[in-house]
TORLO-261099 format. One record per atom (N, C-alpha, C, CB): x, y, z; residue number from 1; residue in three letters. Coordinates in nm, 3 decimals. Each point is the difference from the previous one (the first is absolute). Glycine has a CB too. Layout:
<nodes>
        c1        c2        c3   pos   code
         X         Y         Z   NUM    ALA
...
</nodes>
This chain:
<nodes>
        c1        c2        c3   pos   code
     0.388     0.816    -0.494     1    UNK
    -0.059    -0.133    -0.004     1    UNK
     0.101    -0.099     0.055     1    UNK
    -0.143     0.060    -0.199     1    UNK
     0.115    -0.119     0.283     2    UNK
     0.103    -0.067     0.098     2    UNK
    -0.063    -0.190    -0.038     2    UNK
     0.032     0.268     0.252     2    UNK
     0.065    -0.353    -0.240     3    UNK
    -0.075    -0.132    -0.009     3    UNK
     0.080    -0.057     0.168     3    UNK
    -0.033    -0.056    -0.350     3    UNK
    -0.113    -0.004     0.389     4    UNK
     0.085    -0.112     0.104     4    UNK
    -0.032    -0.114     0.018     4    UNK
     0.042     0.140     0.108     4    UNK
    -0.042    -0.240    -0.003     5    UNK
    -0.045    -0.134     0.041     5    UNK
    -0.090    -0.037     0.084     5    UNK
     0.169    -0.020    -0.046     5    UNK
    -0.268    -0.030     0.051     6    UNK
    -0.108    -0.011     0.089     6    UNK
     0.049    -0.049     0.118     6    UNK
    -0.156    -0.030    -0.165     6    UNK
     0.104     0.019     0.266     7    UNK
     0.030    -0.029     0.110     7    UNK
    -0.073    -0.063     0.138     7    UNK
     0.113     0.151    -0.127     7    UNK
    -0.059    -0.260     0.123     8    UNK
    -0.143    -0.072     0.109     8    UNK
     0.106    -0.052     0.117     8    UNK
    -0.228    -0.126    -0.206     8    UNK
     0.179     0.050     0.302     9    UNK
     0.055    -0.049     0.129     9    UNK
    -0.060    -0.100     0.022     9    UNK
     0.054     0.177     0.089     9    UNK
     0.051    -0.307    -0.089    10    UNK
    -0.035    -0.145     0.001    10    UNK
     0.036    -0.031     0.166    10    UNK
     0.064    -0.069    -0.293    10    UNK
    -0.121    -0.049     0.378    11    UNK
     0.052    -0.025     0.130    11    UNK
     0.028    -0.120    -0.034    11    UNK
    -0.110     0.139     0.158    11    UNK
     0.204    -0.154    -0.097    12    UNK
     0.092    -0.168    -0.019    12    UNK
     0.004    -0.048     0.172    12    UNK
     0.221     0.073    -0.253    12    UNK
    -0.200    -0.198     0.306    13    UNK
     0.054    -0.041     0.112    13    UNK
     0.074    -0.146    -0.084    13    UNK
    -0.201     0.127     0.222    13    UNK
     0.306    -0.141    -0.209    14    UNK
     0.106    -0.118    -0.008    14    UNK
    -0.015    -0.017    -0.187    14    UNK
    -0.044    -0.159     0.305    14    UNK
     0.061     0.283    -0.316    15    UNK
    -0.043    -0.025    -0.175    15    UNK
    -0.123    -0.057    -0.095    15    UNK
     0.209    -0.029     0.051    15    UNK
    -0.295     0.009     0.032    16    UNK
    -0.120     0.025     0.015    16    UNK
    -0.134     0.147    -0.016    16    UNK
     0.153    -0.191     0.116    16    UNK
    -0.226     0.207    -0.234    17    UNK
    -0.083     0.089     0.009    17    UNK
    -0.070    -0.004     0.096    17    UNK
     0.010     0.015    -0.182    17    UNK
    -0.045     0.041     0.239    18    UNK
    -0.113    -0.016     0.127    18    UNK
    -0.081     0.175     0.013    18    UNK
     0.190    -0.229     0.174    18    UNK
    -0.324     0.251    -0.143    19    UNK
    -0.053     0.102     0.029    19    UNK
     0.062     0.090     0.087    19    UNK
    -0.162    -0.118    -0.052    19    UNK
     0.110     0.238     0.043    20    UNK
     0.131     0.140     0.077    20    UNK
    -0.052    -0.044     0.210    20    UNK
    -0.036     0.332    -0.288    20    UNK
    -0.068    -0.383     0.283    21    UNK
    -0.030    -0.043     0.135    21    UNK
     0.040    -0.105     0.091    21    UNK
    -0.140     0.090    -0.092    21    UNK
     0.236    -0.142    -0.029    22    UNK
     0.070    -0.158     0.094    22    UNK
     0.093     0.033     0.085    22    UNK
    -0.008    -0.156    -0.176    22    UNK
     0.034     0.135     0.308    23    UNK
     0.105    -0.004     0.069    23    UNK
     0.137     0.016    -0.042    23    UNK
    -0.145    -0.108     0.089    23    UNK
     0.239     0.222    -0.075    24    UNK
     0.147    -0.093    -0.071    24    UNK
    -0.040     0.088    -0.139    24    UNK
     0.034    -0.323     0.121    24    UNK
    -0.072     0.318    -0.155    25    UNK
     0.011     0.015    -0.159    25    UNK
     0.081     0.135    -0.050    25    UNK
    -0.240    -0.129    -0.015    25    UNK
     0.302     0.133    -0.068    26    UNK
     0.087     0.113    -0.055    26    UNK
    -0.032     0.067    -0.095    26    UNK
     0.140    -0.097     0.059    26    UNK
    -0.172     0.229    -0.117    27    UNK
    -0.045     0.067    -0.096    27    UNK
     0.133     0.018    -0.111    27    UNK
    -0.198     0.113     0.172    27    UNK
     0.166    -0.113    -0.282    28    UNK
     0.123    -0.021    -0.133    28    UNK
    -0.076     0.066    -0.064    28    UNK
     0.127    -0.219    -0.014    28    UNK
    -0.058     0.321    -0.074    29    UNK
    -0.080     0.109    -0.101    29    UNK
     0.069    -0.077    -0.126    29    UNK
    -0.028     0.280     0.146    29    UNK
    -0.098    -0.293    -0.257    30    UNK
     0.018    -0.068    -0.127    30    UNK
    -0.027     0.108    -0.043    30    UNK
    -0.045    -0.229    -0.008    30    UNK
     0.118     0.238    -0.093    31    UNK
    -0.007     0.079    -0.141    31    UNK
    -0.048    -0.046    -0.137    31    UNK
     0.171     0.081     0.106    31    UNK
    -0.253    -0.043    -0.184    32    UNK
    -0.065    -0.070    -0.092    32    UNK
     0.135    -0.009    -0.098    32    UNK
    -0.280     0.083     0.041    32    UNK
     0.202    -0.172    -0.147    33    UNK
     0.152    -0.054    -0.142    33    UNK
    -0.021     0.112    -0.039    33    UNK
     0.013    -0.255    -0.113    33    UNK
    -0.156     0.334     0.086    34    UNK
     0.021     0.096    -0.123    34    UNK
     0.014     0.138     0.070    34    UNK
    -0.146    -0.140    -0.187    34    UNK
     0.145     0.228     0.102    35    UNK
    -0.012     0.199     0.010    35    UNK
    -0.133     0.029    -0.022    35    UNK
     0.225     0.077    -0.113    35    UNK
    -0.271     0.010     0.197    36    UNK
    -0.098     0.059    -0.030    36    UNK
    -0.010     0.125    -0.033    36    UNK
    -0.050    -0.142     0.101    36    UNK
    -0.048     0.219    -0.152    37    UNK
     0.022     0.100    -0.026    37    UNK
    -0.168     0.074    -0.010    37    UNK
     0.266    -0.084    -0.108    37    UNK
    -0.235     0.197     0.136    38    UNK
    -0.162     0.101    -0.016    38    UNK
    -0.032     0.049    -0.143    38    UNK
     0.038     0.114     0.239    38    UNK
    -0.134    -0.153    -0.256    39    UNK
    -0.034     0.073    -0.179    39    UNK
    -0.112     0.073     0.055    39    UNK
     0.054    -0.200    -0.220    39    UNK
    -0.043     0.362     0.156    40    UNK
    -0.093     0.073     0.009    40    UNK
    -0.091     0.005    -0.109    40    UNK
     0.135     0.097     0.138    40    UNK
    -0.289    -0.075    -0.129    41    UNK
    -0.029     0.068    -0.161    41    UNK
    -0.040     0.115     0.003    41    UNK
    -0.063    -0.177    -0.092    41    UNK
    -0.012     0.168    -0.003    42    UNK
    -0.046     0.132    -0.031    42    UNK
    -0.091     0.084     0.066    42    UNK
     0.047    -0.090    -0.167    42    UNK
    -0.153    -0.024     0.244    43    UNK
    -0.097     0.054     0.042    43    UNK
     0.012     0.002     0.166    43    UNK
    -0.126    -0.070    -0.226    43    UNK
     0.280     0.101     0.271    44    UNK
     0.039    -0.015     0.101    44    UNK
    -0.008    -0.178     0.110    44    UNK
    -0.061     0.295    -0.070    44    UNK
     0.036    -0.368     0.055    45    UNK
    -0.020    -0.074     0.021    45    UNK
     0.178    -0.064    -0.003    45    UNK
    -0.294     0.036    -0.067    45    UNK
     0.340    -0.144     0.150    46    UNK
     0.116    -0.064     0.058    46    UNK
    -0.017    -0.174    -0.006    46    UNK
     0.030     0.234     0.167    46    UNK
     0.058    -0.305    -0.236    47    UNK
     0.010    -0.089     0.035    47    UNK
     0.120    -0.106    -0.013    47    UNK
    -0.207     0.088    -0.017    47    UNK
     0.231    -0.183     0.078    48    UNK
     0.137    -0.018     0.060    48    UNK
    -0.062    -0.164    -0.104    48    UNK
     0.105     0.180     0.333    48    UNK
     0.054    -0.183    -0.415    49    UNK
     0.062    -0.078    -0.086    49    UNK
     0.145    -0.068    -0.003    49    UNK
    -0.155     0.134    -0.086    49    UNK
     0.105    -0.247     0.033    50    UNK
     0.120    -0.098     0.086    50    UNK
     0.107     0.013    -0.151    50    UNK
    -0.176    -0.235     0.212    50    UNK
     0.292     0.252    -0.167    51    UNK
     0.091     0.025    -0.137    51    UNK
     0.064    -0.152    -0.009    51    UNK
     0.075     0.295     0.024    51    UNK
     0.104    -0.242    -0.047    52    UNK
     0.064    -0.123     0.015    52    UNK
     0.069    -0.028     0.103    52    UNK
     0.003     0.007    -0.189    52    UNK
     0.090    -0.107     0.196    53    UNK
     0.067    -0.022     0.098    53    UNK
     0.117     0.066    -0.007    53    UNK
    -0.105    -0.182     0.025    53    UNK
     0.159     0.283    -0.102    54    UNK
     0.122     0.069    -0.054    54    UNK
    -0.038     0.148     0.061    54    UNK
     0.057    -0.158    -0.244    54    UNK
     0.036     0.222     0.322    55    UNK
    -0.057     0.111     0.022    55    UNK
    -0.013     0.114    -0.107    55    UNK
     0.072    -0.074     0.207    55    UNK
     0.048     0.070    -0.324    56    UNK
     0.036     0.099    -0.086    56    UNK
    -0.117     0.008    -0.125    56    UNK
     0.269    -0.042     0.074    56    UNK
    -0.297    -0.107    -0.102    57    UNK
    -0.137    -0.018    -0.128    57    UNK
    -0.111     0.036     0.081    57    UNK
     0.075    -0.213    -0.157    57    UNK
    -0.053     0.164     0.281    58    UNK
    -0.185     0.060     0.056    58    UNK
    -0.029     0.130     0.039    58    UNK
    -0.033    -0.199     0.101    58    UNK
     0.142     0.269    -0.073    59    UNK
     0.007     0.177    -0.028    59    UNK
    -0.035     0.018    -0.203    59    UNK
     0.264     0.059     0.260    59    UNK
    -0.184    -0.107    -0.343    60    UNK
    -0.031     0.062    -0.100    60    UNK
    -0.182    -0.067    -0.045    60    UNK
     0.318     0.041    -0.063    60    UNK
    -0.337    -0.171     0.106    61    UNK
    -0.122    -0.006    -0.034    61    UNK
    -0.125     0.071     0.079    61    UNK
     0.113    -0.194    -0.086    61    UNK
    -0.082     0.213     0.207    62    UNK
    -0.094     0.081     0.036    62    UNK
    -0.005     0.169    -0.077    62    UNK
     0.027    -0.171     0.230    62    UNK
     0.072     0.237    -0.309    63    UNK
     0.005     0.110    -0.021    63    UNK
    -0.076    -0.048    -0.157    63    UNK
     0.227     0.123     0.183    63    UNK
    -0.205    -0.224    -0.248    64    UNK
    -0.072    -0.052    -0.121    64    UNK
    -0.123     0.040     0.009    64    UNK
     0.123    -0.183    -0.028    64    UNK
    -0.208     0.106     0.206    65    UNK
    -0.074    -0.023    -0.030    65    UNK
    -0.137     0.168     0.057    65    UNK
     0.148    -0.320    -0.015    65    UNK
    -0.032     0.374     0.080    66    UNK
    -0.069     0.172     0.035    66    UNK
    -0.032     0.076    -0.114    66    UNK
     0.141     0.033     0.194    66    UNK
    -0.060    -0.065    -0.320    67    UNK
     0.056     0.086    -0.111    67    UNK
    -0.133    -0.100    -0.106    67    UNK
     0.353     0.081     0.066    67    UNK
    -0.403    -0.213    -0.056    68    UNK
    -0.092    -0.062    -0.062    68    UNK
    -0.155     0.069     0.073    68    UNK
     0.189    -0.236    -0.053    68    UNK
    -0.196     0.244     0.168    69    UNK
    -0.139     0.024     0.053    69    UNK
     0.009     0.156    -0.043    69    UNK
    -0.038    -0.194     0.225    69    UNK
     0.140     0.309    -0.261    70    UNK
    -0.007     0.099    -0.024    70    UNK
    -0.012     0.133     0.103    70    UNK
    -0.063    -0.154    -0.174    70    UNK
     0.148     0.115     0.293    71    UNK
    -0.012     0.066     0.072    71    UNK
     0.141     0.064     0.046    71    UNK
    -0.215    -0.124     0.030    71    UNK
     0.338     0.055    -0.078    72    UNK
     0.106     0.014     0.048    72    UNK
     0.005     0.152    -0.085    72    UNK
     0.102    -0.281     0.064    72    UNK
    -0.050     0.385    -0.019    73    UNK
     0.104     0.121    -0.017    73    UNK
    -0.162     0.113    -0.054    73    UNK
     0.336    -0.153    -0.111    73    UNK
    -0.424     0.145     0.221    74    UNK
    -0.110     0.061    -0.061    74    UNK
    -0.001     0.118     0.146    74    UNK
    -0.153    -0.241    -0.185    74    UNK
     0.208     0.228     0.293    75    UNK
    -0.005     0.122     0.093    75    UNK
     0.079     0.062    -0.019    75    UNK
    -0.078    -0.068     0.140    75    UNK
     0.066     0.236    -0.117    76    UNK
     0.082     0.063    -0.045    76    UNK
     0.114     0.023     0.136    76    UNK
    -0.186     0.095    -0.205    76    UNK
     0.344    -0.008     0.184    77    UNK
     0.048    -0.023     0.090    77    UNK
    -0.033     0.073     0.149    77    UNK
     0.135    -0.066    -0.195    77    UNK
    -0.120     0.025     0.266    78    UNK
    -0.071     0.070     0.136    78    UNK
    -0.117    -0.053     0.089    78    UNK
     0.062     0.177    -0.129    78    UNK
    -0.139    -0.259     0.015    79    UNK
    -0.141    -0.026     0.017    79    UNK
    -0.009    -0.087     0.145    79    UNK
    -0.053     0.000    -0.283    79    UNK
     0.134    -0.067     0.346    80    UNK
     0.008    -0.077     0.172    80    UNK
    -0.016     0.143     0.049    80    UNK
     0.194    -0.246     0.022    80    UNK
    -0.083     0.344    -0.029    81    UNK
     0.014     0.134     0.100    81    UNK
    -0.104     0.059     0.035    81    UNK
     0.174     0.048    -0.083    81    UNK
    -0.287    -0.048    -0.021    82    UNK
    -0.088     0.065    -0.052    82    UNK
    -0.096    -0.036     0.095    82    UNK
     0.074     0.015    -0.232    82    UNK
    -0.114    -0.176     0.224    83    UNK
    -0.094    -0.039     0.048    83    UNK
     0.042    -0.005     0.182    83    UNK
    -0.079    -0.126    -0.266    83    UNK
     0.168     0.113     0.311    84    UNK
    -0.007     0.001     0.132    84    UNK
     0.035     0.144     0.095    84    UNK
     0.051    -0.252    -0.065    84    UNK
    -0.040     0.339    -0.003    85    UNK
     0.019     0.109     0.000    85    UNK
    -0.093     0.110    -0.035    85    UNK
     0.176    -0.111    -0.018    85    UNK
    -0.301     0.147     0.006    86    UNK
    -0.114     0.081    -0.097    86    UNK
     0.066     0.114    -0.025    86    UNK
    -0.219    -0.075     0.091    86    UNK
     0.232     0.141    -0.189    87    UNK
     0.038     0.157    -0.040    87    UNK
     0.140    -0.028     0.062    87    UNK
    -0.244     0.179     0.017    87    UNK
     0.310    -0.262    -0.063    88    UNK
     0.124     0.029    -0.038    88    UNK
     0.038    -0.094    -0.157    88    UNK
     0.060     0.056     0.295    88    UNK
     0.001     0.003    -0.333    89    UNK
     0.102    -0.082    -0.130    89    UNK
    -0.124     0.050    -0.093    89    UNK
     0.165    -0.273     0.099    89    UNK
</nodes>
């Protein structure tokens, strides 16, 4: 379970926002304030949750919150090998 930062691309000319089509204009990659992170559940289903701005609490809260929906430490070991692999593991 990995957490990271969202990521968008603003265009500026003279410090100025301006659309990615203006003449001149320069692309700058923003990074969001917070962490995000993927929560799985149960019924396979994925969805991406905004933690904190701390990288170390928004790793342990996302593992809070795998271990709350009841899904965290429920595959057994091998089970990735398994699936991309048929008849092995």
């Amino acid at each position: 379970m990995g957490v990271w930062r969202k990521q968008c691309k603003r265009y500026f000319v003279n410090g100025k926002l301006v659309t990615r089509r203006t003449p001149e204009a320069v692309a700058t990659t923003v990074y969001s304030k917070r962490f995000y992170g993927t929560l799985r559940f149960a019924n396979g289903k994925r969805k991406q949750v905004p933690l904190t701005k701390n990288r170390k609490t928004s790793e342990a809260l996302l593992r809070r919150l795998q271990v709350a929906t009841g899904v965290a430490g429920q595959e057994p070991d091998g089970w990735r090998r398994s699936l991309r692999h048929p008849g092995v593991g």
